[in-house]
C-alpha positions, -999 to 999 in steps of 0.1 A, spaced: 0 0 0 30 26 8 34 25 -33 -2 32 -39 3 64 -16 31 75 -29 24 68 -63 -16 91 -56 6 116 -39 25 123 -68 -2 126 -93 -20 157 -63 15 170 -59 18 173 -96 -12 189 -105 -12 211 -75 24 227 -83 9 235 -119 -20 251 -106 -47 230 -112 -55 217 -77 -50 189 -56 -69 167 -73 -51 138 -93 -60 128 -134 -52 90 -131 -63 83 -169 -44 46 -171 -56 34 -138 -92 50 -146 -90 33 -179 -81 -1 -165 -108 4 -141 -134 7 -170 -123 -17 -188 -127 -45 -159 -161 -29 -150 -179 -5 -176 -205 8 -151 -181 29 -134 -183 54 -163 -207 70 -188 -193 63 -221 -207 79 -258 -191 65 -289 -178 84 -315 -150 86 -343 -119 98 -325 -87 104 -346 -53 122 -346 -46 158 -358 -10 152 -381 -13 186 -405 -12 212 -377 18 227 -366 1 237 -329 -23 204 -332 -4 183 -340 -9 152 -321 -40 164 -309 -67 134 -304 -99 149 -318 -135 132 -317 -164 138 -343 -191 140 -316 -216 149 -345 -208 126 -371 -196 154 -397 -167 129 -408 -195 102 -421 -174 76 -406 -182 47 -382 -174 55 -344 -147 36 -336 -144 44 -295 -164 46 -262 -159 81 -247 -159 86 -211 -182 118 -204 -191 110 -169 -177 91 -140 -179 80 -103 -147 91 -86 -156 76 -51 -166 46 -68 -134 39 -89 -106 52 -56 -130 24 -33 -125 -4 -58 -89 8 -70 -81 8 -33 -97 -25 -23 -83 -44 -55 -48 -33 -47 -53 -35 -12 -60 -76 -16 -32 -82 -44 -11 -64 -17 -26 -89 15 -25 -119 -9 17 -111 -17 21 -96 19 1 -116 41 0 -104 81 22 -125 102 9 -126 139 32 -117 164 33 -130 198 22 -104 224 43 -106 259 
């Protein structure tokens, strides 16, 4: 668990010291969470792709939320989430892989 604390320390610390808060954007771990259980986000497909002529955007991951492009949506958006939700089951997943390769060792008390 000390990883896990520092490692959600880092990401408030971060985005604290560049003024945004401290609140933590944990995109992979948020992503992995969705993927192993959908319902903890709201998702609306659409057809995402990636700016390449720009020479500001480039690189920029842009979504056709109308359908102007006439193409297929090929991803699941997240639009909404459950932030307590996703910390108690991110917490409690780890929390057992950790007990399972850790397990307590009773100690004799004198």
């Amino acid at each position: 668990m000390r990883f896990l604390i520092d490692a959600v320390r880092f990401y408030f610390e971060f985005h604290q010291h560049y003024d945004q808060g401290y609140l933590a954007h944990m995109h992979d771990p948020f992503a992995a969470a969705v993927a192993l259980e959908p319902t903890l986000a709201v998702l609306r497909p659409a057809t995402v792709d990636v700016e390449l002529a720009g020479t500001i955007t480039r690189g920029t991951t842009v979504a056709d939320w109308a359908g102007m492009w006439g193409r297929a949506p090929n991803a699941d958006i997240a639009v909404g989430t459950d932030p307590a939700a996703f910390f108690d089951r991110m917490i409690a997943r780890i929390g057992d892989f950790a007990a399972a390769l850790y397990p307590p060792v009773a100690q004799e008390v004198r």
